[in-house]
C-alpha positions as CSV (number, residue, x, y, z in Angstrom):
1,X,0.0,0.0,0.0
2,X,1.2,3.2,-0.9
3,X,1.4,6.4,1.8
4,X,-1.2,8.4,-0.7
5,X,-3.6,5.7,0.2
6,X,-2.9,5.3,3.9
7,X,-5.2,7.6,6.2
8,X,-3.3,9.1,9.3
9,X,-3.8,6.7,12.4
10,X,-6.3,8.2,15.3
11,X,-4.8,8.6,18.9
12,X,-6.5,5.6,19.4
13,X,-4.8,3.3,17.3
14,X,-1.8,5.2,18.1
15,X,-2.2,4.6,21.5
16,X,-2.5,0.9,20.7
17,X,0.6,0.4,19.0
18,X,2.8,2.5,22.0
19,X,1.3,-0.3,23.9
20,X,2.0,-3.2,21.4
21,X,5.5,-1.7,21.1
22,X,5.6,-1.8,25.4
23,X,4.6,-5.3,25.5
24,X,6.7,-6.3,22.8
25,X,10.1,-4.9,24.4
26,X,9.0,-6.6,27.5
27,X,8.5,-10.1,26.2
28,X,11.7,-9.7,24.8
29,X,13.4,-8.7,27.6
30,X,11.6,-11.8,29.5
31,X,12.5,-14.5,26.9
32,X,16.0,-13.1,26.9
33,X,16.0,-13.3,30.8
34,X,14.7,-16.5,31.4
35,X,16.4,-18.2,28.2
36,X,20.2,-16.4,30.1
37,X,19.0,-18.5,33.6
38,X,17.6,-21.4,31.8
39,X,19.9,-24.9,32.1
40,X,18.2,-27.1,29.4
41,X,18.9,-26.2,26.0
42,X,15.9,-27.0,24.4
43,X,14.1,-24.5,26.7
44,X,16.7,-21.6,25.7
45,X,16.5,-22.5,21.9
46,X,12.5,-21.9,22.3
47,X,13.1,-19.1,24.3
48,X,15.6,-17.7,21.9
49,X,13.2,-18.3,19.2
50,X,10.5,-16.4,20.9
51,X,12.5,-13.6,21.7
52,X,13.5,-13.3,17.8
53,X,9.4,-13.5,17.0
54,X,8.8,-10.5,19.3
55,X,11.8,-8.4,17.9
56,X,9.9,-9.0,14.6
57,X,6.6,-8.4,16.0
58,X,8.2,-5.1,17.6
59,X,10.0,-4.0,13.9
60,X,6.5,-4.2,12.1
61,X,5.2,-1.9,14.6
62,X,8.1,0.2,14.5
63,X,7.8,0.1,10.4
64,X,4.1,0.6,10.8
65,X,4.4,4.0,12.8
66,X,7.1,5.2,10.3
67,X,4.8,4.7,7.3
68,X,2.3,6.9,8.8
69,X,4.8,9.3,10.4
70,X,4.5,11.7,7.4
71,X,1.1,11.6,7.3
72,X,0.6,12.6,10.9
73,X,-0.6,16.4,11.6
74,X,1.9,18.7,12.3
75,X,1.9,20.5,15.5
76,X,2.8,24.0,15.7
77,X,5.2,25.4,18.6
């Protein structure tokens, strides 16, 4: 989809994602944690795994934000 097609997100929605992005860094963080403590490998290799989903989960987020960044009202200081 191109940005001339995209409609500026409502607080709302960006509200949503600033929480999607919260959660995401904290699952991370938590599968990085436990996976560092963890003595079975197979337990840190899904933990590691998980961690890598949420980074990705976290970049689309990230990408999705960016997209919409110029479409965004300006403020005026």
């Amino acid at each position: 989809m191109q940005n001339s097609q995209m409609q500026a997100l409502s607080p709302k929605e960006l509200n949503y994602i600033a929480d999607s992005i919260s959660n995401e860094e904290m699952l991370i963080k938590q599968c990085a944690a436990t996976a560092s403590i963890s003595t079975h490998s197979a337990i840190q290799q899904a933990l590691n795994q998980y961690a890598r989903s949420h980074e990705q989960h976290l970049n689309t987020l990230i990408q999705t934000l960016h997209q919409h960044q110029n479409l965004a009202p300006s403020q005026s200081h």
